[in-house]
KEKE-3310 file (N, C-alpha, C; in steps of 0.2 Angstrom, whole numbers, plus 5000, padded with zeros to 4 digits):
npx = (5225:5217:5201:5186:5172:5158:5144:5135:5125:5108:5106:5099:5095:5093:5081:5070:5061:5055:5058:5066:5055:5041:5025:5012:4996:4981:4974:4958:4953:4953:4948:4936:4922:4931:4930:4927:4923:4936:4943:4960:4973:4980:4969:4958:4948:4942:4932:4928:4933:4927:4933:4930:4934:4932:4938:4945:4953:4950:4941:4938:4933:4929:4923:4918:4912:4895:4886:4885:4876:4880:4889:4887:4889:4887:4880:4890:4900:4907:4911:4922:4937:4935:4939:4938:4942:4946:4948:4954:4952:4945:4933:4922:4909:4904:4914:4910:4899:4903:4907:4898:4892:4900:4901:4911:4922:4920:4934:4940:4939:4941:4955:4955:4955:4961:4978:4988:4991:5001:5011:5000:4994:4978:4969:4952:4934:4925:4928:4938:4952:4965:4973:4987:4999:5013:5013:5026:5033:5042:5042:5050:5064:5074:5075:5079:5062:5055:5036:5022:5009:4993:4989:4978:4973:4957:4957:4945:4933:4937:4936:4943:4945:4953:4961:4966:4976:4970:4978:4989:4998:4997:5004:4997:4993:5000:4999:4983:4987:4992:4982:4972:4979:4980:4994:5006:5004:4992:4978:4977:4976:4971:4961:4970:4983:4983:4982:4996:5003:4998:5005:5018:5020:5022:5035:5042:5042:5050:5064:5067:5065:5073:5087:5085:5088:5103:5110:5110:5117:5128:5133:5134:5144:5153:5156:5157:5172:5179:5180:5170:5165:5154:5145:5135:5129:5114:5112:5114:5107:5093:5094:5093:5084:5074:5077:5076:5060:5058:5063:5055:5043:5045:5050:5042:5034:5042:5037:5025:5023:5027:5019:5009:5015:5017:5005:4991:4980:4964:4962:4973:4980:4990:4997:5000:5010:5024:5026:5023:5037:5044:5043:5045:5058:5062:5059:5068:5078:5076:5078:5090:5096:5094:5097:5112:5114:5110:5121:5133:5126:5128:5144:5146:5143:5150:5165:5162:5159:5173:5180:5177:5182:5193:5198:5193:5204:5217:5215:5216:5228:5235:5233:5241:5253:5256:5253:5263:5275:5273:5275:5288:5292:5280:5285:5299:5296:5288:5297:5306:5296:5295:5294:5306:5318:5332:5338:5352:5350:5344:5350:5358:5366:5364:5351:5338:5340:5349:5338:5329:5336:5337:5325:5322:5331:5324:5311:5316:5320:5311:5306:5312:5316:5301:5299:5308:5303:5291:5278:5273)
npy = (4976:4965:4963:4953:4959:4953:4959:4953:4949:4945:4928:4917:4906:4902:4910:4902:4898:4912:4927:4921:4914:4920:4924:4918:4921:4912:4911:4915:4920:4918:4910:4916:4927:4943:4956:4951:4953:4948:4945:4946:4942:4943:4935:4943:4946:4961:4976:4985:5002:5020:5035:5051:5067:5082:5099:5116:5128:5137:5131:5115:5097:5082:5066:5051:5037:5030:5027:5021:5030:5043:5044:5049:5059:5077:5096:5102:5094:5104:5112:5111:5102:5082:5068:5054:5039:5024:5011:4995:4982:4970:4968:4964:4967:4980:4987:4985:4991:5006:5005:5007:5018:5026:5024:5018:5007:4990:4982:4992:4989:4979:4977:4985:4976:4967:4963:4957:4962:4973:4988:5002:5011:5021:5026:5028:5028:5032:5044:5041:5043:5030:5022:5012:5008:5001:5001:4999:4990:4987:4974:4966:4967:4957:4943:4954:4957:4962:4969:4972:4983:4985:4999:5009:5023:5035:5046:5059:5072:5086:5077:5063:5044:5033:5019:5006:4994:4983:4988:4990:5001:5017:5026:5038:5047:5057:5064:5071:5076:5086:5093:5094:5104:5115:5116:5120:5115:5108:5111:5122:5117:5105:5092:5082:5083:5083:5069:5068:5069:5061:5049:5056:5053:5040:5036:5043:5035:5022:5027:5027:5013:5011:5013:5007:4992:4996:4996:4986:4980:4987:4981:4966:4968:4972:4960:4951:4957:4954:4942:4934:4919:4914:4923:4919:4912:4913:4922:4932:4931:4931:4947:4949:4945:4953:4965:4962:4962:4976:4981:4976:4981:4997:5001:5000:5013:5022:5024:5026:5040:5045:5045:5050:5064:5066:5064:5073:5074:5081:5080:5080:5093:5108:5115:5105:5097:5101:5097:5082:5079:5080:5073:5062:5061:5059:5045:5041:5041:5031:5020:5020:5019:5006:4999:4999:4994:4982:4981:4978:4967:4959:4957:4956:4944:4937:4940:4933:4918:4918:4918:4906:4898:4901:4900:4886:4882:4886:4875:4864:4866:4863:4850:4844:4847:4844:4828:4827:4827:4817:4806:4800:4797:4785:4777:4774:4766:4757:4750:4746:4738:4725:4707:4699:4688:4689:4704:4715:4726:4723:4716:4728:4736:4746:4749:4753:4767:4774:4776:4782:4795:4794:4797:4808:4818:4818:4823:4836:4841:4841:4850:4865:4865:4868:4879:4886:4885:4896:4889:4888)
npz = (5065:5054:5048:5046:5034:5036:5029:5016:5002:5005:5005:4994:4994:5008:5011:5006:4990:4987:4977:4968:4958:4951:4954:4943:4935:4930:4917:4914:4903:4891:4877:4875:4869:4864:4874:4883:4902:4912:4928:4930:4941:4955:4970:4982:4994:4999:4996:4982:4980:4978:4975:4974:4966:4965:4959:4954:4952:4961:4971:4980:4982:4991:4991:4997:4987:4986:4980:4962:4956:4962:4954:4940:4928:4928:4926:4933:4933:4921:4923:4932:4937:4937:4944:4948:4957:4958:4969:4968:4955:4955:4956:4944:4938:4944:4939:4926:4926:4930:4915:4907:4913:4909:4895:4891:4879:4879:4875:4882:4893:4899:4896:4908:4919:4916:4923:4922:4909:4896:4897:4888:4877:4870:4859:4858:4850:4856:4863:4870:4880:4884:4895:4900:4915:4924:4942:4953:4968:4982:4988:5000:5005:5009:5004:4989:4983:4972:4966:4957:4950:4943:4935:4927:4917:4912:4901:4899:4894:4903:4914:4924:4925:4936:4938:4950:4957:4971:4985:5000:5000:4993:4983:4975:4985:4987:4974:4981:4992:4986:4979:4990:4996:4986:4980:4969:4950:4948:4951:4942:4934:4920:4918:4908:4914:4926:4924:4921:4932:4938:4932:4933:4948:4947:4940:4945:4957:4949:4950:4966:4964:4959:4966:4973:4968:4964:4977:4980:4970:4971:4983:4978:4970:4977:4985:4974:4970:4982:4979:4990:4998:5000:4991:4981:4964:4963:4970:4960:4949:4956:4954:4943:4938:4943:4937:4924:4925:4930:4917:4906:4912:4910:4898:4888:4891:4886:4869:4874:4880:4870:4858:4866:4864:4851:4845:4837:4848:4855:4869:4878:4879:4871:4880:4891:4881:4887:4897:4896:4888:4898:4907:4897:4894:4910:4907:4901:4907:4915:4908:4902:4914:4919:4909:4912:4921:4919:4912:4921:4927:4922:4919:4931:4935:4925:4929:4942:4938:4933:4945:4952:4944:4943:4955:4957:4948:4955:4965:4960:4956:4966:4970:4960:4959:4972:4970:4958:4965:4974:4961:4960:4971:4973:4964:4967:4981:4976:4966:4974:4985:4976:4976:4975:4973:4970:4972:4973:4981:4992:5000:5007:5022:5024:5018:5021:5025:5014:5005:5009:5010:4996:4992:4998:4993:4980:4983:4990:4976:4966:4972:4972:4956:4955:4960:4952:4940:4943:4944:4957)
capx = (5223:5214:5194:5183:5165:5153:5140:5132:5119:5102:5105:5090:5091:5089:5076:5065:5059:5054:5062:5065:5049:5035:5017:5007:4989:4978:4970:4952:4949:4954:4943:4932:4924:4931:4928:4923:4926:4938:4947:4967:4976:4978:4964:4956:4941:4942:4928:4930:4932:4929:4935:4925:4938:4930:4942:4946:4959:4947:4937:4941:4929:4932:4921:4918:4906:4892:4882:4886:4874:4885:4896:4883:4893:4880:4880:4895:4907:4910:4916:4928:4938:4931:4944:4936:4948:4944:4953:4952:4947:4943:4923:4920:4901:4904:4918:4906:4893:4905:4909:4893:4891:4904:4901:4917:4924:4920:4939:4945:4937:4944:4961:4957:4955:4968:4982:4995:4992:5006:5008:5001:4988:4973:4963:4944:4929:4919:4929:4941:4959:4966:4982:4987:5007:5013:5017:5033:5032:5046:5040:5053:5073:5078:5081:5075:5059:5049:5029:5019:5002:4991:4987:4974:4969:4954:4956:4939:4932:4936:4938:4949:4946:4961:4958:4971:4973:4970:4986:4988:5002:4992:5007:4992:4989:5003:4994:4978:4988:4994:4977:4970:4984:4982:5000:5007:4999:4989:4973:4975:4975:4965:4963:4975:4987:4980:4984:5001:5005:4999:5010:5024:5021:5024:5038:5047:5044:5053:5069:5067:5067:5083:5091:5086:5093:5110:5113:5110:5120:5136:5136:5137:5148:5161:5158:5162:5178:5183:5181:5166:5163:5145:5144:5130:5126:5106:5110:5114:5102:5088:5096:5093:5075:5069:5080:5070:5056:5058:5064:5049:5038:5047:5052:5034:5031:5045:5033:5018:5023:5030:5015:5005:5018:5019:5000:4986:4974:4961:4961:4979:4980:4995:5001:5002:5015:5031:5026:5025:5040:5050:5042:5047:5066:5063:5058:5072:5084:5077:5077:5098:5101:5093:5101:5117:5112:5110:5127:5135:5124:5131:5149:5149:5142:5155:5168:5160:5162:5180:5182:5175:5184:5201:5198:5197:5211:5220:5216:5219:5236:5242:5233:5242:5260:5258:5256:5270:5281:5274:5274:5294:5292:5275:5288:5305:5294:5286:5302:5308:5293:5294:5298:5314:5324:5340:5339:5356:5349:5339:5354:5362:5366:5361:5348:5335:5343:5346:5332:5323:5339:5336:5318:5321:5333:5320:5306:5317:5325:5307:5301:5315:5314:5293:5298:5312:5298:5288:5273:5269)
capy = (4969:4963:4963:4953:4961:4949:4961:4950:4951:4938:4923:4915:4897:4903:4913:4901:4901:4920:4932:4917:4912:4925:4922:4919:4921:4908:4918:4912:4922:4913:4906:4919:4932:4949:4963:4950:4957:4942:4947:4942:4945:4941:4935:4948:4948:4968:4979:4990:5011:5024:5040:5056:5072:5088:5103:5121:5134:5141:5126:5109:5094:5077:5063:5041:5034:5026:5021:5025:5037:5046:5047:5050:5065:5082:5101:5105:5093:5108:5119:5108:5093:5079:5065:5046:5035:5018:5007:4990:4981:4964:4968:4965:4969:4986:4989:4983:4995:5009:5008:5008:5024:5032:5022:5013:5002:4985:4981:4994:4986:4971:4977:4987:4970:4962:4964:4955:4967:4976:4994:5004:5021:5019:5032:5026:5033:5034:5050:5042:5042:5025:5022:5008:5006:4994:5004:4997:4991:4985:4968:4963:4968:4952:4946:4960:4957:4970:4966:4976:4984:4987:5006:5012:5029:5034:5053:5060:5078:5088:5070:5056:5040:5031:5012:5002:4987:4984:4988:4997:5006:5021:5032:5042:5051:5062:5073:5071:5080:5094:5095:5099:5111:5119:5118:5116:5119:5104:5113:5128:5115:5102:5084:5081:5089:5076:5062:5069:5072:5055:5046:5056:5049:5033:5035:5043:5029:5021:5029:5024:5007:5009:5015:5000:4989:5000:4997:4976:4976:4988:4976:4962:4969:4971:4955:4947:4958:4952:4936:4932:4913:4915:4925:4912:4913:4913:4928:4937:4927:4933:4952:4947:4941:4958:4970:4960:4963:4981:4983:4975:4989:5003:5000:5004:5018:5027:5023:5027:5044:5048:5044:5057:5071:5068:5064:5078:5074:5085:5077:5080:5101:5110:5117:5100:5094:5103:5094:5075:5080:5080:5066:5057:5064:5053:5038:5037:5042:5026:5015:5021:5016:4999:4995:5000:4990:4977:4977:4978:4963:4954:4960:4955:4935:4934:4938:4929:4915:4916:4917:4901:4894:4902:4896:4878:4880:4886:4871:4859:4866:4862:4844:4842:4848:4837:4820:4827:4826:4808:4802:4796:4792:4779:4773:4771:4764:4752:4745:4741:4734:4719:4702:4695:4686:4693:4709:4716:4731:4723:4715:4734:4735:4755:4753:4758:4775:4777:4774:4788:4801:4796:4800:4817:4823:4820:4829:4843:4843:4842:4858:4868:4865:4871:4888:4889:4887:4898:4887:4889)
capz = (5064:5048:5050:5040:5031:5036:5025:5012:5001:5008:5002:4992:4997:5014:5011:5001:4982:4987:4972:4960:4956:4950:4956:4936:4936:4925:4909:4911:4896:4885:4871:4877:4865:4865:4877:4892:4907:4919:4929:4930:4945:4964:4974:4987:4997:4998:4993:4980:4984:4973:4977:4969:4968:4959:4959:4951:4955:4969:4975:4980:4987:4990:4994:4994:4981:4989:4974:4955:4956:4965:4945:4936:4926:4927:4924:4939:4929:4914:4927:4936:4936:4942:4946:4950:4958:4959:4972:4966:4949:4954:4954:4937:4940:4945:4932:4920:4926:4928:4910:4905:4913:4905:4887:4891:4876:4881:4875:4885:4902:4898:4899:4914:4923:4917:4927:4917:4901:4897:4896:4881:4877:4865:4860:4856:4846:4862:4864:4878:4877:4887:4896:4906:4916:4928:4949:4957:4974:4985:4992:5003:5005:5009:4996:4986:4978:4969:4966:4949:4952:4937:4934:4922:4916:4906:4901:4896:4892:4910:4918:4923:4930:4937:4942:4953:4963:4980:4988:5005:4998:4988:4981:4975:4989:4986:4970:4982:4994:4983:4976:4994:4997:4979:4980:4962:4945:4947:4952:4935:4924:4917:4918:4906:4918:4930:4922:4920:4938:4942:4928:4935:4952:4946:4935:4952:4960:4946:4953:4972:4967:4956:4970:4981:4964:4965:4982:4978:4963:4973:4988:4975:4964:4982:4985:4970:4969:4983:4979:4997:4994:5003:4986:4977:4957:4963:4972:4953:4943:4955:4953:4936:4936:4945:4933:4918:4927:4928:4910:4905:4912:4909:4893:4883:4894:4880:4864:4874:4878:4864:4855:4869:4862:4843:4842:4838:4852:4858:4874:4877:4876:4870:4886:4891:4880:4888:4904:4898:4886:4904:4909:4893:4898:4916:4907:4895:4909:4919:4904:4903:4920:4919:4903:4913:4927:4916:4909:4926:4931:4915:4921:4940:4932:4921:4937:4948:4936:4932:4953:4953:4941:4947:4962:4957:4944:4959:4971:4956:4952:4969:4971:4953:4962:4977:4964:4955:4970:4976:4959:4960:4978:4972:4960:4971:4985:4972:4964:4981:4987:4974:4980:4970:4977:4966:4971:4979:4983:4999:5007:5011:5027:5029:5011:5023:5027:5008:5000:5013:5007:4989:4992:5001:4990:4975:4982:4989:4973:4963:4973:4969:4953:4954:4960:4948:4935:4946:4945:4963)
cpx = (5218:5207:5191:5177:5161:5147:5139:5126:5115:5104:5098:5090:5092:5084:5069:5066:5059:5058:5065:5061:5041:5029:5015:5000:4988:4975:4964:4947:4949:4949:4936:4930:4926:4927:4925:4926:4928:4945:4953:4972:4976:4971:4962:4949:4938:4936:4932:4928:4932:4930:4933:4931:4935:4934:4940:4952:4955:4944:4939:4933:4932:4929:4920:4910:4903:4888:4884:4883:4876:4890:4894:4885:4886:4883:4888:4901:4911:4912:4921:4930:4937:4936:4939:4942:4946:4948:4951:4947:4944:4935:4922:4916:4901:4911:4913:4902:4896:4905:4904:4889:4893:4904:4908:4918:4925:4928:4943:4942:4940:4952:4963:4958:4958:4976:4988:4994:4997:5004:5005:4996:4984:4969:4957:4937:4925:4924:4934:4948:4962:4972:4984:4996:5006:5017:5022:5032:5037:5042:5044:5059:5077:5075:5074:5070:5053:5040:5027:5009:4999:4987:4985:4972:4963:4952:4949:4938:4930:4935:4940:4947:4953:4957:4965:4970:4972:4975:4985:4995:4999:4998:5001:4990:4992:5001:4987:4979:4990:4987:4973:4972:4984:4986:5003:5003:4995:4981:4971:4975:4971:4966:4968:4982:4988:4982:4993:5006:5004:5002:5018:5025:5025:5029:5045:5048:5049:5060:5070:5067:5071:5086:5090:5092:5099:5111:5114:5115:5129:5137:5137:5142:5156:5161:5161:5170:5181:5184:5174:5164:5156:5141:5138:5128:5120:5106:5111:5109:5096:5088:5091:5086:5072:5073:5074:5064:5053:5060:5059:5044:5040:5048:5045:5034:5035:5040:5026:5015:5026:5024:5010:5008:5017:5009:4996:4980:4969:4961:4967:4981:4988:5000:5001:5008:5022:5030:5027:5032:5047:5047:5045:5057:5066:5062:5064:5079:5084:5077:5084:5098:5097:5097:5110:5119:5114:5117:5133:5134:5131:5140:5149:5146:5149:5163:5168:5162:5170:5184:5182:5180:5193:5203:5199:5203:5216:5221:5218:5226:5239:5240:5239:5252:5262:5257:5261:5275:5280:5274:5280:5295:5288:5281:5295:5302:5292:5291:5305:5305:5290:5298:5302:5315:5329:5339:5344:5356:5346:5344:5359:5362:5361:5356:5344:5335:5345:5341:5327:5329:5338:5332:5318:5324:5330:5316:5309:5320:5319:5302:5303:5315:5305:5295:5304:5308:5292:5281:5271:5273)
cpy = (4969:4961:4960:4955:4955:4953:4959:4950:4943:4934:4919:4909:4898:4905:4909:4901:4908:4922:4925:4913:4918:4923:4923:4916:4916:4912:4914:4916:4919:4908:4909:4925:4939:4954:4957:4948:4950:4945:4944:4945:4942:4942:4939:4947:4956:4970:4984:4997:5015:5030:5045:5063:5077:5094:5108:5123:5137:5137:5120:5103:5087:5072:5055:5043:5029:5023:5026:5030:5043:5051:5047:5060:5070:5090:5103:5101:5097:5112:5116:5102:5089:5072:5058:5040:5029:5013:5000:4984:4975:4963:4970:4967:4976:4991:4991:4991:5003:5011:5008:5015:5031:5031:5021:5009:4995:4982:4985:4992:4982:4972:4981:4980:4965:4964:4962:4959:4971:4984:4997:5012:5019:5025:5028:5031:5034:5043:5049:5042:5036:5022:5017:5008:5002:5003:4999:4998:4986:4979:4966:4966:4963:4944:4951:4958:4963:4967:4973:4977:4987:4992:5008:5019:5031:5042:5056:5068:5082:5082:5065:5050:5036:5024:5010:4996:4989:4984:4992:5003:5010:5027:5038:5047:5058:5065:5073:5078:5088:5098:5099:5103:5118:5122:5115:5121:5115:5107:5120:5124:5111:5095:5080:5081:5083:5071:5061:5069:5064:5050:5047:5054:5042:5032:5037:5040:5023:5022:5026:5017:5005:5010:5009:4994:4991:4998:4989:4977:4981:4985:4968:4964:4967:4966:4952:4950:4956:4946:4931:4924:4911:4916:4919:4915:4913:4920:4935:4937:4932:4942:4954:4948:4949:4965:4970:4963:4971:4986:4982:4980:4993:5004:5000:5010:5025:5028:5026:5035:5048:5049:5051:5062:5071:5066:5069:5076:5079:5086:5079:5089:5103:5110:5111:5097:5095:5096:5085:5075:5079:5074:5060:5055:5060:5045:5036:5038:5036:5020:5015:5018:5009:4998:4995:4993:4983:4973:4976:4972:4959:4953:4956:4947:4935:4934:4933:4921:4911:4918:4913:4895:4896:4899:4886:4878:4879:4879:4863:4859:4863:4856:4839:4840:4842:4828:4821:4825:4819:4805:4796:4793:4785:4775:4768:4766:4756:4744:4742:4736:4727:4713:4697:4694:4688:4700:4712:4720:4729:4720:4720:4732:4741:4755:4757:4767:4778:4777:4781:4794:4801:4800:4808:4820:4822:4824:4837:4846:4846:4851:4864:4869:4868:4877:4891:4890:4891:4896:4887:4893)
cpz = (5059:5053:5044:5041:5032:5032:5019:5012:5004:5004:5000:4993:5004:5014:5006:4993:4983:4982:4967:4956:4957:4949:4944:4938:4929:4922:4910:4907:4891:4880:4875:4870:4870:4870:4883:4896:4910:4920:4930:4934:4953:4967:4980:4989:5000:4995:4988:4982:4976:4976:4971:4970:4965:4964:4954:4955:4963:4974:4974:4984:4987:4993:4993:4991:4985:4985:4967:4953:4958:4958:4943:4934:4927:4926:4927:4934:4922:4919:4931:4935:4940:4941:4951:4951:4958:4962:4972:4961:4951:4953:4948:4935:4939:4940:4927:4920:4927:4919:4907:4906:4910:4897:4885:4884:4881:4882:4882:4893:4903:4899:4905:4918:4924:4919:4924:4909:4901:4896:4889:4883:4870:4865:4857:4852:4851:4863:4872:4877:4886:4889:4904:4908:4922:4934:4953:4964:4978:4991:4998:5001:5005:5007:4993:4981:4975:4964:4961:4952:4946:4938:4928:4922:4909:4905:4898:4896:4900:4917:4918:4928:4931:4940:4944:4957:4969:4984:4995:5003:4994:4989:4977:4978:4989:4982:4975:4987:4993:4979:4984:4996:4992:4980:4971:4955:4943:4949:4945:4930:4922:4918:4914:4909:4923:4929:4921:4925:4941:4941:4931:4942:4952:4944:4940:4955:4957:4950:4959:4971:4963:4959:4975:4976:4965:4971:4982:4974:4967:4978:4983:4972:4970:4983:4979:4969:4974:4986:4988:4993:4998:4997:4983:4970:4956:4965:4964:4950:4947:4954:4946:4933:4939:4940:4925:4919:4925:4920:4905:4906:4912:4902:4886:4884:4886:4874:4869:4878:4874:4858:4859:4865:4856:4839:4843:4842:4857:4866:4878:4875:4876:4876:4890:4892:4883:4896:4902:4893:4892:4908:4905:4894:4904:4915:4904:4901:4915:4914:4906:4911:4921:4914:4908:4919:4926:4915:4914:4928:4927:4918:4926:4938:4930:4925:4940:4944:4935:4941:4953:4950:4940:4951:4962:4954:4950:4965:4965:4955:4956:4970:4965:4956:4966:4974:4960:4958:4972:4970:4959:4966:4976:4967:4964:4975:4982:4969:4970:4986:4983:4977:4977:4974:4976:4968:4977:4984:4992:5002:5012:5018:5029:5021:5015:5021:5018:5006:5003:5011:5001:4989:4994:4995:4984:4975:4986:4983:4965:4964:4971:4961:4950:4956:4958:4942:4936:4945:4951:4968)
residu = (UNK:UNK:UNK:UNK:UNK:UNK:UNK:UNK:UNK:UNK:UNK:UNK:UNK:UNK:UNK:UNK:UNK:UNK:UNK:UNK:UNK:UNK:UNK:UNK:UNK:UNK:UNK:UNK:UNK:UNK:UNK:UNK:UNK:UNK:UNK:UNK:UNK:UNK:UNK:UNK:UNK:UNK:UNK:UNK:UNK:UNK:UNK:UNK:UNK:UNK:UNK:UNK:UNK:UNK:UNK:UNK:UNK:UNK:UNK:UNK:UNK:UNK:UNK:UNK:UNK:UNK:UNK:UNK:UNK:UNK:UNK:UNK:UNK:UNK:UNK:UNK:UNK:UNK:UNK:UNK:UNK:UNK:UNK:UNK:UNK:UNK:UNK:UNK:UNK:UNK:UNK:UNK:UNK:UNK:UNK:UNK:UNK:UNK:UNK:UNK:UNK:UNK:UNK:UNK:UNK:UNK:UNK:UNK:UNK:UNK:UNK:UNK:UNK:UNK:UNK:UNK:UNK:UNK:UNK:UNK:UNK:UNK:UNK:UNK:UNK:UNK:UNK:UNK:UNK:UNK:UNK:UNK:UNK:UNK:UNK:UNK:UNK:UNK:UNK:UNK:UNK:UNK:UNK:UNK:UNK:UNK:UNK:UNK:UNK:UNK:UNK:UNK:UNK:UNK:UNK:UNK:UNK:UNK:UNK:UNK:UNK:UNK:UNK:UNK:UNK:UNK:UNK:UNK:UNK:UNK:UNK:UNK:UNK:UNK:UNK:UNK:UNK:UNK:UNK:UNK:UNK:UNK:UNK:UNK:UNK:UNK:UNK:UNK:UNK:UNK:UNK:UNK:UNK:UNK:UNK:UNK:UNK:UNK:UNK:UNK:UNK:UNK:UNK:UNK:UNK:UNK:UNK:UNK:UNK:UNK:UNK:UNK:UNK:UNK:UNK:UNK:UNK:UNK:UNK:UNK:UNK:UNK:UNK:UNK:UNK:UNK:UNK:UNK:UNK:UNK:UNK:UNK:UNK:UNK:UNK:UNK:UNK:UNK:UNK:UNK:UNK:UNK:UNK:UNK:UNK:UNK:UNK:UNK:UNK:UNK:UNK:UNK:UNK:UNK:UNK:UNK:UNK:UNK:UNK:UNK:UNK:UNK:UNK:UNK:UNK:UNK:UNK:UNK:UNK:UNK:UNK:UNK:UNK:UNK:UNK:UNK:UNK:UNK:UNK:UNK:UNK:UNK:UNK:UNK:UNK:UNK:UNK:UNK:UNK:UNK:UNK:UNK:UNK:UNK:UNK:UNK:UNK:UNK:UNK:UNK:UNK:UNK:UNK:UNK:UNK:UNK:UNK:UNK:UNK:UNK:UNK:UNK:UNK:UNK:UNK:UNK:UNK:UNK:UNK:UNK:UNK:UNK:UNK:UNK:UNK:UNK:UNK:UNK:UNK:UNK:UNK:UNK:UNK:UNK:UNK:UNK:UNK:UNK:UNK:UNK:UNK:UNK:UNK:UNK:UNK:UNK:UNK:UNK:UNK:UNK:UNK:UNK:UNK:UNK:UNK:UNK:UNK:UNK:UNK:UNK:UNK:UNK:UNK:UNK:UNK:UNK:UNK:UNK:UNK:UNK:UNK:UNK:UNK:UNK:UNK:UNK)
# end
């Protein structure tokens, strides 16, 4: 017994605007000078958290920041790494005052707290090296929408701060938890190492949400191939919209470690370079499968198009056939239904009974003729 696949992908005008319209933040920087801190990004009523980590190969501690005094860098920081997390930029006040702490570039606060900056790496004369990317986060499955968290790191001499949004999802936790297991070689190396380790979290994550893409794009693909008319050209488009998305923040991250590897930075040590070297190898290998991604989306539109437009050919051709065949009847029926008086034809006895065998043997005669021409 033949079974149909009712498994299709969410339909988006069930579900809302959701996944075809992306939340944009107002710039109230604008026509502001330089280097002033506002923030740009989702509204929260959250506190901010900072999180203090100081490590070595033998000793570990780990505690919350209760007042900035608390970061006030001091002698214990040339002996181990000291790791400041910071959860949540929107307090610009205490941003500010952080970076005063550390002799922060005003510029570079400024694009910690904006949240729609794109990715890049800056180094600065204050002696900091500055790196901002965008964390992938799985919004919803139905329909698939993927939500962007702005991730900053500010490498410094045996310390790193890392600033993020307010999220409750903190992929973070995983080096937190290899640093308290001093599982790894995140605990023999150095802050640079660190920033390396939490880069490659991110860029893992990466993967995880091409695999949720890849599972969208092969249930479309089976539908469009076989033809499902539930199928909807919003359900590509917003494929579409979240692939750009993704292509867009992945696609710096190549230039901006490529620049950590080929540039002489002190901050940045030798034994470093193999490690983001294989990180540079997982971005380019997630750049290739979005661009593939891409050309498949491209690919299963331009199907799904010529299904559509099969499809009507297909119901045009046979509306086209059925007026083919009534055209001679609209005609026969015509001439007969004029009211002459001379005409001999209507004194028959049996015209009736003609006039319905002409007509048969025309359109049996016209349909044979269409599957002698194999038009249908």
């Amino acid at each position: 017994m033949e079974t149909t696949d009712t498994t299709h992908l969410p339909n988006v005008a069930e579900s809302g605007e959701k996944g075809l319209k992306r939340k944009r933040y107002k710039r109230h920087n604008l026509m502001t000078s330089p280097g002033t801190l506002v923030y740009i990004g989702p509204e929260t009523e959250l506190k901010t958290r900072i999180q203090k980590i100081q490590y070595n190969d033998k000793a570990f501690h780990e505690s919350k920041v209760k007042s900035l005094a608390d970061c006030l860098p001091d002698q214990s920081w040339r002996d181990q790494i000291t790791w400041l997390n910071v959860d949540g930029i929107h307090d610009t006040s205490l941003i500010e005052k952080l970076g005063t702490l550390f002799q922060l570039h005003p510029l570079l606060l400024e694009d910690v707290v904006n949240t729609e900056h794109k990715p890049k790496v800056e180094v600065y004369d204050t002696g900091h090296l500055f790196l901002t990317m965008k964390m992938l986060h799985i919004e919803s499955e139905s329909p698939l929408s993927i939500s962007t968290e702005h991730v900053s790191f500010v490498l410094g001499d045996h310390y790193l701060l890392s600033f993020q949004e307010e999220l409750t999802n903190d992929i973070f936790t995983t080096v937190l938890t290899r640093l308290q297991a001093s599982v790894g070689k995140t605990r023999k190396n150095g802050a640079d190492y660190l920033m390396f380790a939490l880069m490659d979290v991110v860029v893992d994550n990466y993967f995880i949400i091409l695999e949720k893409l890849g599972d969208q794009l092969d249930l479309a693909e089976d539908q469009v191939i076989r033809g499902a008319k539930h199928m909807s050209l919003a359900d590509l488009y917003a494929l579409k919209r979240e692939l750009t998305l993704v292509r867009r923040i992945i696609w710096p991250l190549r230039d901006i470690i490529n620049q950590l590897i080929r540039e002489d930075n002190p901050l940045v040590h030798k034994k470093s370079i193999p490690y983001f070297r294989d990180l540079y190898d997982h971005v380019m290998q997630v750049i290739d499968t979005v661009d593939s991604y891409r050309e498949l989306l491209a690919s299963l539109t331009d199907v799904h198009l010529s299904t559509i437009s099969n499809r009507m050919n297909a119901v045009m051709k046979t509306l086209t056939i059925f007026s083919a065949i009534f055209m001679p009847l609209t005609f026969i029926v015509g001439v007969y239904g004029m009211n002459f008086d001379h005409m001999p034809e209507l004194r028959l006895h049996n015209g009736y009974y003609y006039t319905w065998a002409i007509m048969l043997l025309v359109t049996v005669g016209m349909v044979f003729y269409f599957k002698w021409k194999k038009w249908f």
